[in-house]
MIDOSE-1310 file (N, C-alpha, C; in nm, 2 decimals, decimal comma, always signed):
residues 109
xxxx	+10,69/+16,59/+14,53/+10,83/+16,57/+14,51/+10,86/+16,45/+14,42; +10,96/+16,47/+14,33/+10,94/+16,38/+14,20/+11,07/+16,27/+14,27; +11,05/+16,19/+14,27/+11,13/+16,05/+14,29/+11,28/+16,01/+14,22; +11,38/+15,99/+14,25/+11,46/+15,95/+14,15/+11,48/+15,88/+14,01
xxxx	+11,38/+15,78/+14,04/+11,34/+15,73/+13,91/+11,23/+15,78/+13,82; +11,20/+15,87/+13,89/+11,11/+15,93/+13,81/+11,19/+16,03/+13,68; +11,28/+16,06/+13,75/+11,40/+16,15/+13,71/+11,48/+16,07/+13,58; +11,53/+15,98/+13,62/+11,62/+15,85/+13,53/+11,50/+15,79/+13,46
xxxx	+11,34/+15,82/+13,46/+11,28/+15,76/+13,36/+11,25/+15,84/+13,25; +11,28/+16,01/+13,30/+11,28/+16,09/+13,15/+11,42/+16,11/+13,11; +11,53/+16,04/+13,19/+11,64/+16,04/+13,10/+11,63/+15,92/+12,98; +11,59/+15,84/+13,03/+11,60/+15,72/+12,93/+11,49/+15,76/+12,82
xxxx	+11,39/+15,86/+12,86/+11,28/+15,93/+12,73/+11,35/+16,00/+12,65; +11,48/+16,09/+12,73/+11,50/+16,13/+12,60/+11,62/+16,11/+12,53; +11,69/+16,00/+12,57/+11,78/+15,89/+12,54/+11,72/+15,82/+12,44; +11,61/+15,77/+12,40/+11,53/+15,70/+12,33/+11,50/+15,81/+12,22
xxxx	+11,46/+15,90/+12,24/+11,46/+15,99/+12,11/+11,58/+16,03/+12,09; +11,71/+16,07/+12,11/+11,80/+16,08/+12,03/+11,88/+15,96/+11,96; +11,85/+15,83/+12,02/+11,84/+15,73/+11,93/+11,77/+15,76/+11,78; +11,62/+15,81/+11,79/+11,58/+15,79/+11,68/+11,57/+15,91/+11,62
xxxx	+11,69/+15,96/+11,63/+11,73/+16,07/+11,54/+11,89/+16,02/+11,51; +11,97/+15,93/+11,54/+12,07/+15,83/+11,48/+12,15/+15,94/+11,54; +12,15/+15,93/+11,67/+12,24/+16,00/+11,78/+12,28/+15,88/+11,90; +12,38/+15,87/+11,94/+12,40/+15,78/+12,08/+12,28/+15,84/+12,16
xxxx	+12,22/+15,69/+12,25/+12,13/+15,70/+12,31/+12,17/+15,73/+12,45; +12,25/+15,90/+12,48/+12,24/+15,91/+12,57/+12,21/+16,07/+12,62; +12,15/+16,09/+12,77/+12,07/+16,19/+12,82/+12,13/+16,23/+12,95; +12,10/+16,37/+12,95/+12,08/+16,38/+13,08/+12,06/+16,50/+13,17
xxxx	+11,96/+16,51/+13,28/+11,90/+16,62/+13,27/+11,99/+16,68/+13,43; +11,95/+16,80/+13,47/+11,99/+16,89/+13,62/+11,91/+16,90/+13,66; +11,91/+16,89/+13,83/+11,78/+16,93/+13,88/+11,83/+17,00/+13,96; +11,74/+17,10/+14,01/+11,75/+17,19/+14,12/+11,62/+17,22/+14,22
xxxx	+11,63/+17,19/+14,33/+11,48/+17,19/+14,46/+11,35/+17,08/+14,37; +11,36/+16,99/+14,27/+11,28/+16,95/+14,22/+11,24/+16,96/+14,12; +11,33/+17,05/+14,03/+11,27/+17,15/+13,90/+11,37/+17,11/+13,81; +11,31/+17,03/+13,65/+11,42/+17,04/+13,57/+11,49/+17,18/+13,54
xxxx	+11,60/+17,18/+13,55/+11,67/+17,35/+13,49/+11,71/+17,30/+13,34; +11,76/+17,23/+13,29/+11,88/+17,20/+13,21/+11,84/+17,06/+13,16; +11,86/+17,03/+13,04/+11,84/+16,87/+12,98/+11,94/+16,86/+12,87; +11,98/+16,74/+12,83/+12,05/+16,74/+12,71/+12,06/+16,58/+12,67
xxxx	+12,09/+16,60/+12,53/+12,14/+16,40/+12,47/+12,27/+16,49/+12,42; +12,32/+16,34/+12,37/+12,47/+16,33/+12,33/+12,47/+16,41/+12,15; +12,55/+16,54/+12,14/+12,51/+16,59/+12,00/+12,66/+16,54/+11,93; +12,70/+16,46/+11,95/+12,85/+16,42/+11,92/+12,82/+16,41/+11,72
xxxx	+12,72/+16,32/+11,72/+12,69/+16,32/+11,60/+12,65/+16,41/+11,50; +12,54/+16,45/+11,57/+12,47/+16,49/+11,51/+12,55/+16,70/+11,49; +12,57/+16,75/+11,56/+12,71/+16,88/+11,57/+12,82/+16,83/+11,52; +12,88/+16,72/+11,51/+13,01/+16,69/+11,47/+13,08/+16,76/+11,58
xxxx	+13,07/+16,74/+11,68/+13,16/+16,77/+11,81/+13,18/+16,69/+11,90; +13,36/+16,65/+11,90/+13,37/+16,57/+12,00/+13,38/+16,59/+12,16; +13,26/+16,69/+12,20/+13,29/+16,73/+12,32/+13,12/+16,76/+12,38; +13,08/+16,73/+12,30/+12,89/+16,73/+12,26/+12,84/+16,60/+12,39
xxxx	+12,92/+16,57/+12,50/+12,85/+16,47/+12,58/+12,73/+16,56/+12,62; +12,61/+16,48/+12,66/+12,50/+16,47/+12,75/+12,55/+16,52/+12,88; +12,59/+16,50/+12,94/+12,63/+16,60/+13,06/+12,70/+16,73/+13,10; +12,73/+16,73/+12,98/+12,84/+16,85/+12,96/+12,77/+16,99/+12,92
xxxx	+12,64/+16,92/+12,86/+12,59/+17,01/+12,76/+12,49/+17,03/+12,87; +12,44/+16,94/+12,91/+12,34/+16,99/+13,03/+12,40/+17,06/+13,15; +12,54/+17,03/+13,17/+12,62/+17,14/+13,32/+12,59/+17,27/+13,20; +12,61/+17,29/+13,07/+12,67/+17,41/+13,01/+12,54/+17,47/+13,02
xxxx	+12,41/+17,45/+13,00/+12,31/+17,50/+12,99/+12,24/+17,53/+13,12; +12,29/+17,50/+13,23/+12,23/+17,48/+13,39/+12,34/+17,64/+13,39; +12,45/+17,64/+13,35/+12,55/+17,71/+13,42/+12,52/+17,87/+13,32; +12,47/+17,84/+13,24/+12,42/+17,99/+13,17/+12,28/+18,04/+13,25
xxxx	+12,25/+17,98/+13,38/+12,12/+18,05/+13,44/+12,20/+18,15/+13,57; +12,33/+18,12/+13,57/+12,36/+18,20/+13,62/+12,35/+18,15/+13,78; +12,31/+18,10/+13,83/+12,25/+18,05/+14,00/+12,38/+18,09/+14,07; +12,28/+18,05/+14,17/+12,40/+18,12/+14,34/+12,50/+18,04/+14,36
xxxx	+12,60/+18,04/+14,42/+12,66/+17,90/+14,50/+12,59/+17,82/+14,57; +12,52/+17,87/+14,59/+12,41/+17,81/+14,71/+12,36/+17,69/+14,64; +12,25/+17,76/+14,54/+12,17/+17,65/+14,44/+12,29/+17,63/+14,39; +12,41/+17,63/+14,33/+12,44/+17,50/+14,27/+12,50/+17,41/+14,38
xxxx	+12,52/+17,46/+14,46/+12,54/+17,32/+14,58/+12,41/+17,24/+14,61; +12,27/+17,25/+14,55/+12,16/+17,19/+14,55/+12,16/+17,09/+14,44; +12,21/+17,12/+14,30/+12,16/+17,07/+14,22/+12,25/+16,88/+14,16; +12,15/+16,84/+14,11/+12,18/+16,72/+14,09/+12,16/+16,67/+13,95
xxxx	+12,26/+16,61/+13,92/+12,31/+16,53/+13,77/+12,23/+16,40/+13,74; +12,15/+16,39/+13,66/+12,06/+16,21/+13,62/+12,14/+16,22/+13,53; +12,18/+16,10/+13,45/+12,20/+16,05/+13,35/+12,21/+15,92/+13,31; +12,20/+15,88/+13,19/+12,16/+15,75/+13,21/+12,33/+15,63/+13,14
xxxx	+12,45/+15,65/+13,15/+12,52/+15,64/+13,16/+12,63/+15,71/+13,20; +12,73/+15,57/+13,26/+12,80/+15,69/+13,38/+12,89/+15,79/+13,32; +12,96/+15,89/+13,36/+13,03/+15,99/+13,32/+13,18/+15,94/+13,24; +13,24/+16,00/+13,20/+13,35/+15,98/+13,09/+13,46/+16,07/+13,25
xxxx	+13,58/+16,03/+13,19/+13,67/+16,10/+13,32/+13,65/+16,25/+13,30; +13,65/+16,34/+13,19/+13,61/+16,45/+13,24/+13,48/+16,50/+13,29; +13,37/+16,46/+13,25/+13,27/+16,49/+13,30/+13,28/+16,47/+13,43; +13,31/+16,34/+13,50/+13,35/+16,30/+13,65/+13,40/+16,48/+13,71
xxxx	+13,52/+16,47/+13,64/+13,57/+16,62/+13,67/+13,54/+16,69/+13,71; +13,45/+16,75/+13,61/+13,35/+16,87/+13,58/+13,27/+16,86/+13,71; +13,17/+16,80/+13,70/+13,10/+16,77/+13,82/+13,16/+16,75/+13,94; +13,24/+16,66/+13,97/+13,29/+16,72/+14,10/+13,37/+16,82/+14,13
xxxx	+13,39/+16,92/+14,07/+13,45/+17,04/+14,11/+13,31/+17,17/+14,12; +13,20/+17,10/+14,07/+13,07/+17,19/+14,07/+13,07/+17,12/+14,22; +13,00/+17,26/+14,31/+12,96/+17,27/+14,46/+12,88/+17,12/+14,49; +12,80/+17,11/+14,40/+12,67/+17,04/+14,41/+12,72/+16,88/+14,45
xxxx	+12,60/+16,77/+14,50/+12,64/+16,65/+14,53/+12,66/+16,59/+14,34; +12,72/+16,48/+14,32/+12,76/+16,43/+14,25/+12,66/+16,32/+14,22; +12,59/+16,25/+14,14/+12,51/+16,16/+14,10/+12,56/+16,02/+14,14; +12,46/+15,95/+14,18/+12,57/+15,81/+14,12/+12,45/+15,73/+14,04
xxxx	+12,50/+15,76/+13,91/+12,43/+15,71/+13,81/+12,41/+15,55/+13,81; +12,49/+15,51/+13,85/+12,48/+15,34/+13,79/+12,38/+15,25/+13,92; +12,37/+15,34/+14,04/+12,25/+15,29/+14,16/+12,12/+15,31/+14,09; +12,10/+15,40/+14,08/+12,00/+15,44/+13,98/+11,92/+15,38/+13,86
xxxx	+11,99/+15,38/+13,79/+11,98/+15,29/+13,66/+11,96/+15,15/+13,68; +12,07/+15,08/+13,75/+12,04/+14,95/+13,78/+11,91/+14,94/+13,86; +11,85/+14,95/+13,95/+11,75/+14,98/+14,01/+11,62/+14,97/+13,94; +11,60/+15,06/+13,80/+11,54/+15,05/+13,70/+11,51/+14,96/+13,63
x	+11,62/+14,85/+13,60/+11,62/+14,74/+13,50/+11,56/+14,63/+13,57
């Protein structure tokens, strides 16, 4: 069973490469029973879309697998900065527990 930071240390991996593709360095992946489903960085730049967050794009890609209610009341949000007010949203109206990114992170530094 993979550890929380284990989780928040492949966000910050791939936080770090959309940096060095001159993208905001930010990530963030779903999990479900232990299994990545869903990953994303911020494509704000790089798509020219202002709606291209990292978490949004990772609920959008978790949410094309189609899962139960069930599993999505399992699954869990990393990311490696905290949510914007709609993402907050978004995620708390999904079944699932809510992240708290900034225990996490800080923890890490």
């Amino acid at each position: 069973m993979k550890t929380e930071e284990s989780y928040m240390r492949q966000v910050l991996d791939l936080a770090a490469g959309a940096m060095q593709q001159d993208e905001f360095p930010i990530a963030s992946i779903v999990v479900l029973d232990d299994e990545i489903i869903a990953q994303a960085t911020t494509s704000e730049q790089r798509e020219k879309r202002f709606l291209g967050h990292a978490e949004l794009v990772a609920l959008e890609e978790a949410d094309k697998q189609r899962l139960s209610f069930a599993e999505r009341g399992r699954v869990r949000i990393f990311a490696n900065l905290e949510p914007c007010l709609f993402e907050a949203y978004v995620a708390r109206h999904e079944p699932g527990p809510m992240r708290d990114w900034a225990e996490t992170l800080t923890r890490l530094r």
